[in-house]
C-alpha positions in Angstrom: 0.0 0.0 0.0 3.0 2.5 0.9 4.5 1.8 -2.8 0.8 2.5 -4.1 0.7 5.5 -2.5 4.5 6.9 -3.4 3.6 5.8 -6.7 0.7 7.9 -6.8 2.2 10.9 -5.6 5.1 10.8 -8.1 3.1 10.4 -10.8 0.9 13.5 -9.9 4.3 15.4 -9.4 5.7 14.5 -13.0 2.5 15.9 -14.2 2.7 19.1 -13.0 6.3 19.6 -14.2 5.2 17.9 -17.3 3.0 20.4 -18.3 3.9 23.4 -17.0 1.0 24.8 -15.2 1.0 28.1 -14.3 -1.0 31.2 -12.9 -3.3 31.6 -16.0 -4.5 35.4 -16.8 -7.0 34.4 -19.1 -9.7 31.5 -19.8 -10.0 29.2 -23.0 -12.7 26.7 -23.8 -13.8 27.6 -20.3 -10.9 26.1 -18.5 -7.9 27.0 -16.4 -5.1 25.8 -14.4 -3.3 27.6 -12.1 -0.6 27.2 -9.1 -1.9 26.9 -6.0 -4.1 24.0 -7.0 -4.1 20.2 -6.6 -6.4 17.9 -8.4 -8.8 14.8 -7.0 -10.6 11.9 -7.9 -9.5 9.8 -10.4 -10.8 9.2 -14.0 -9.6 6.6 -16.9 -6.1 7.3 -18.3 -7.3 7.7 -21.5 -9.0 10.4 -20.6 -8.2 14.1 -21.5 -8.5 17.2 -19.7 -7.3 21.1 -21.2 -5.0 23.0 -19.5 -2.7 26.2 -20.1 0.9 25.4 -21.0 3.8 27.9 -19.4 3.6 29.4 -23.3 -0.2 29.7 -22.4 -1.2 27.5 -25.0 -4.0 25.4 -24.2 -2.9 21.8 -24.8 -4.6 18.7 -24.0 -2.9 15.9 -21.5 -4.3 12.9 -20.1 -6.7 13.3 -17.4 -4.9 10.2 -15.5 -6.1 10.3 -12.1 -6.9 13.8 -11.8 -10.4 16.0 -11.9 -10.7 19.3 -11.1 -8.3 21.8 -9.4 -9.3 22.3 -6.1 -8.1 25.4 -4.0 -6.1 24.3 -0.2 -8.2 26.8 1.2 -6.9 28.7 4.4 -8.8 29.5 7.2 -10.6 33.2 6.5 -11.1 31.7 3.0 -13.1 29.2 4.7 -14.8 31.6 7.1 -15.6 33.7 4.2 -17.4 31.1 2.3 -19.6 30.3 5.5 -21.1 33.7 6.0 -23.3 34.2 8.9 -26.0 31.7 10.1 -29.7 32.8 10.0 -28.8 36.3 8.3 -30.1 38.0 4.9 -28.5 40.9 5.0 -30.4 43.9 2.5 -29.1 47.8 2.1 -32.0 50.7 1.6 -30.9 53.6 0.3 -32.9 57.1 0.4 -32.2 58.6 -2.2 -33.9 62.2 -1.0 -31.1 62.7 1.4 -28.3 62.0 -0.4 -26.2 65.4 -0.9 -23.2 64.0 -2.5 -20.9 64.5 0.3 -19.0 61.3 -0.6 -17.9 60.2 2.9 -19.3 57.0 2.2 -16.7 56.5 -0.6 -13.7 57.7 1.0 -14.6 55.2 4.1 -14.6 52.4 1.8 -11.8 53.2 -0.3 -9.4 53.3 3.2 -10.7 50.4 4.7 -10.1 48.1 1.4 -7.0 49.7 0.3 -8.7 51.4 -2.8 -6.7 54.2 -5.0 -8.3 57.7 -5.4 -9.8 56.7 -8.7 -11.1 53.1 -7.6 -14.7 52.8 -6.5 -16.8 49.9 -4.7 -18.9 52.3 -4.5 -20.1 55.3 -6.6 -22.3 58.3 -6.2 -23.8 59.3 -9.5 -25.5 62.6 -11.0 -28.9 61.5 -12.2 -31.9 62.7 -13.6 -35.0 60.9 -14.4 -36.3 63.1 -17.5 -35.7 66.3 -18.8 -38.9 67.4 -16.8 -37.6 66.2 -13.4 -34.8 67.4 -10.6 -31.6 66.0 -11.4 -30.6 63.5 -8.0 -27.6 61.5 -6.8 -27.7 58.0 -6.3 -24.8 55.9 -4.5 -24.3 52.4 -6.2 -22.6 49.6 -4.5 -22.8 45.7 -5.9 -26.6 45.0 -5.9 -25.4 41.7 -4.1 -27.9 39.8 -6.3 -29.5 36.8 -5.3 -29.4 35.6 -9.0 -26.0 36.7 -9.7 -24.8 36.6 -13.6 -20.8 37.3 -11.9 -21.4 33.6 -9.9 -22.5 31.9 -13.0 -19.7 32.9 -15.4 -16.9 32.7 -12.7 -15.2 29.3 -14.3 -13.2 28.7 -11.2 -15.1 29.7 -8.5 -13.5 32.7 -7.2 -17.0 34.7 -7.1 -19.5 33.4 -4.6 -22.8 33.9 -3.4 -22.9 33.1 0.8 -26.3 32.3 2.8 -26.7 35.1 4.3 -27.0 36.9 0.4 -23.4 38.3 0.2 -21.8 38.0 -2.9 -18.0 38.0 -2.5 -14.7 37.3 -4.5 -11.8 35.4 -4.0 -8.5 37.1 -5.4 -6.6 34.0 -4.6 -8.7 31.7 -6.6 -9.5 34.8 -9.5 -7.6 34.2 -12.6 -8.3 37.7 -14.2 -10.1 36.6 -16.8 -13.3 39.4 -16.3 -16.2 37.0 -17.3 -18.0 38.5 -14.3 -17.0 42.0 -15.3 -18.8 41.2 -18.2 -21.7 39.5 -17.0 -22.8 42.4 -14.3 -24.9 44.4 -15.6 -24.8 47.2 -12.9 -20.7 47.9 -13.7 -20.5 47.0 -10.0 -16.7 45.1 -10.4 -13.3 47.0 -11.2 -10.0 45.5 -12.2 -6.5 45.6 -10.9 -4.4 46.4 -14.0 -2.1 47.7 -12.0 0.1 46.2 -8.9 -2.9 47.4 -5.8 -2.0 50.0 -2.7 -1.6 48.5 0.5 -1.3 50.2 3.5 1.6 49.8 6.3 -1.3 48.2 8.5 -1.8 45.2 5.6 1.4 44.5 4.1 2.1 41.6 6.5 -1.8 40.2 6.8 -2.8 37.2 5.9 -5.0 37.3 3.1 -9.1 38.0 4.3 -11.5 37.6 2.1 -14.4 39.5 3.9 -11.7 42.4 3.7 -10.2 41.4 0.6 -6.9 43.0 1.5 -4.1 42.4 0.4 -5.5 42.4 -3.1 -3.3 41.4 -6.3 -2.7 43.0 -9.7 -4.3 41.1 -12.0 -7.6 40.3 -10.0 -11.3 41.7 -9.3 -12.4 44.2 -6.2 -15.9 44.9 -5.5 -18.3 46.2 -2.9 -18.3 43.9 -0.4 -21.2 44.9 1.9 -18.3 45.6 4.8 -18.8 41.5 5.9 -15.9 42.1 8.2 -17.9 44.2 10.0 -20.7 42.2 9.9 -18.7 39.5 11.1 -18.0 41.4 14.3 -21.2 42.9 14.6 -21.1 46.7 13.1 -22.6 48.3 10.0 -20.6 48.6 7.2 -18.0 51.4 6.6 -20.1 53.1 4.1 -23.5 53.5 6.4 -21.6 54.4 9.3 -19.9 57.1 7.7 -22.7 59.0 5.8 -23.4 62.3 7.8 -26.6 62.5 6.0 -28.8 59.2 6.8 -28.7 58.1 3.6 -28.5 54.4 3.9 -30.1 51.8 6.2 -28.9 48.1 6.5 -30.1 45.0 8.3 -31.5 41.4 8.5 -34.3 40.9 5.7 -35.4 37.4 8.3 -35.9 40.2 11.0 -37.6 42.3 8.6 -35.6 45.1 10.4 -33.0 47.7 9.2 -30.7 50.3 11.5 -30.1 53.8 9.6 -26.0 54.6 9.9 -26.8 58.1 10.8 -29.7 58.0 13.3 -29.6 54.3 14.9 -32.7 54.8 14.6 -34.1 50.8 13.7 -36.9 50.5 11.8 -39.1 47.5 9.9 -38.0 47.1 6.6 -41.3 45.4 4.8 -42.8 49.0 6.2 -40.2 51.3 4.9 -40.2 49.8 1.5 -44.1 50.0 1.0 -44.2 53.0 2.7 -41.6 55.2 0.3 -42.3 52.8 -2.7 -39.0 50.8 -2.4 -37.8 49.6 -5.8 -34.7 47.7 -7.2 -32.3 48.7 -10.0 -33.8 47.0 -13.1 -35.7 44.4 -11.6 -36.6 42.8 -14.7 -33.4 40.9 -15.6 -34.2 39.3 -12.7 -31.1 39.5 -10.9 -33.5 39.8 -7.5 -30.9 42.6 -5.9 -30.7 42.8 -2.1 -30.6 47.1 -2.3 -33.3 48.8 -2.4 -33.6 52.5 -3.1 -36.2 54.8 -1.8 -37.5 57.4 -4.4 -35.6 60.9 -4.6 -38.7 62.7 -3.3 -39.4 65.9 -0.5 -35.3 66.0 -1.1 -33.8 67.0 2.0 -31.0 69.2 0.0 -31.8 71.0 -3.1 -29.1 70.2 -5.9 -26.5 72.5 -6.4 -27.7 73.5 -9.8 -31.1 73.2 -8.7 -30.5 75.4 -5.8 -28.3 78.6 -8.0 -32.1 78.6 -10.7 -34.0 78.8 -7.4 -32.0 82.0 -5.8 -31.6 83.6 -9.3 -35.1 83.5 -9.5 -35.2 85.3 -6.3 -33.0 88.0 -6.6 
């Protein structure tokens, strides 16, 4: 049995080597190798499976007794996978007290190592029609409970946990953007180049609720702050808007806390209330943010307000 087993391992050893695999930056036919992995089960020798070459050609070798690649997950990766037991976590944001003041950006773009010009989150100039007052609108990831990015992702590096977050692994992501491409809400940004990390996270151990350190070559997104949730806070981005724009909380408790007040209120009653909608509901990607109309606006826009005191004068 020992000899089976030395056997066994040699053979998956001249394998590797054999072919060459490395980390992979893109996807062909659908399929990728790439270091960190180890492959299971065992299938016919005459069987054949693709894989990228070190000249990144995609060449096909004999599947032997080996399946899938299958990621030596550490710990947090684990622990990121899990999520949190009993919780469907939702985000409502008012859009009639939104002033632009950003805050919620700049807390998110320190606590996940983000450059000036990298968003998880956005606030956007809109307007409706050319009848209507122009508004702004933050946009995180919709954290979709029929995600397009999970279906595309070919090695599972994008994930959807039970308690609705979606979230994304940098050390499983191969770069290849297929869920860049399949989000329809441009909620995902790139690395193209090597990613800023602080003093404080040079010497972490990868998190993926944090996703810090990130790597060049890999996909950041809005993460709905599950560290935080993790130990029990609101995200970054509630707790740092001055203005009350966002709520969060447990859709199974029907109950959301706004960042700015504390104030906790029942969800099903705010939605119905302030007719609560979702951003293009009919792909049916069944979002988990909800946005409350732009209506009795606490803050006049700053266009909006110069007409009103011209008209004045």
């Amino acid at each position: 049995m020992e000899n089976s087993t030395n056997k066994n391992q040699k053979s998956r050893r001249e394998f590797l080597q054999k072919i060459g695999l490395v980390a992979g930056g893109s996807v062909l036919g659908g399929a990728a190798l790439f270091s960190g992995y180890k492959f299971v089960q065992a299938k016919p020798k005459d069987s054949k499976i693709k894989a990228l070459s070190a000249e990144h050609q995609l060449v096909n070798v004999n599947g032997e007794e080996h399946d899938h690649p299958v990621a030596d997950l550490t710990d947090l990766q684990l622990q990121g996978r899990e999520g949190i037991n009993g919780r469907r976590w939702v985000m409502v944001i008012d859009l009639a007290k939104c002033r632009n003041a950003r805050k919620c950006m700049q807390a998110c773009q320190g606590a996940h190592d983000l450059k000036p010009e990298q968003h998880h989150i956005n606030v956007l100039q809109m307007q409706d029609n050319e009848n209507t007052a122009p508004y702004f609108m933050p946009k995180p990831c919709q954290h979709c409970d029929n995600p397009p990015c999970v279906s595309v992702c070919p090695v599972d590096a994008t994930f959807k946990r039970q308690d609705g977050i979606v979230l994304i692994d940098n050390e499983r992501c191969i770069g290849c953007r297929f869920c860049v491409a399949a989000c329809p809400y441009s909620a995902r940004i790139f690395h193209w180049t090597e990613p800023k990390i602080s003093d404080d996270n040079i010497d972490k151990k990868y998190d993926v609720e944090l996703n810090v350190p990130q790597k060049k070559g890999t996909i950041s997104k809005c993460l709905f702050s599950a560290d935080q949730l993790r130990i029990g806070e609101l995200p970054y981005c509630v707790s740092a808007c001055p203005n009350g724009v966002y709520y969060f909380g447990d859709q199974n408790e029907d109950a959301v806390t706004n960042g700015t007040t504390k104030e906790t209120v029942q969800l099903s009653a705010l939605l119905s209330d302030n007719a609560g909608y979702r951003l293009m509901e009919e792909l049916g990607t069944k979002p988990r943010v909800y946005y409350l109309p732009a209506k009795n606006r606490l803050f006049p826009f700053p266009e909006q307000e110069k007409k009103d005191n011209t008209h004045h004068v």
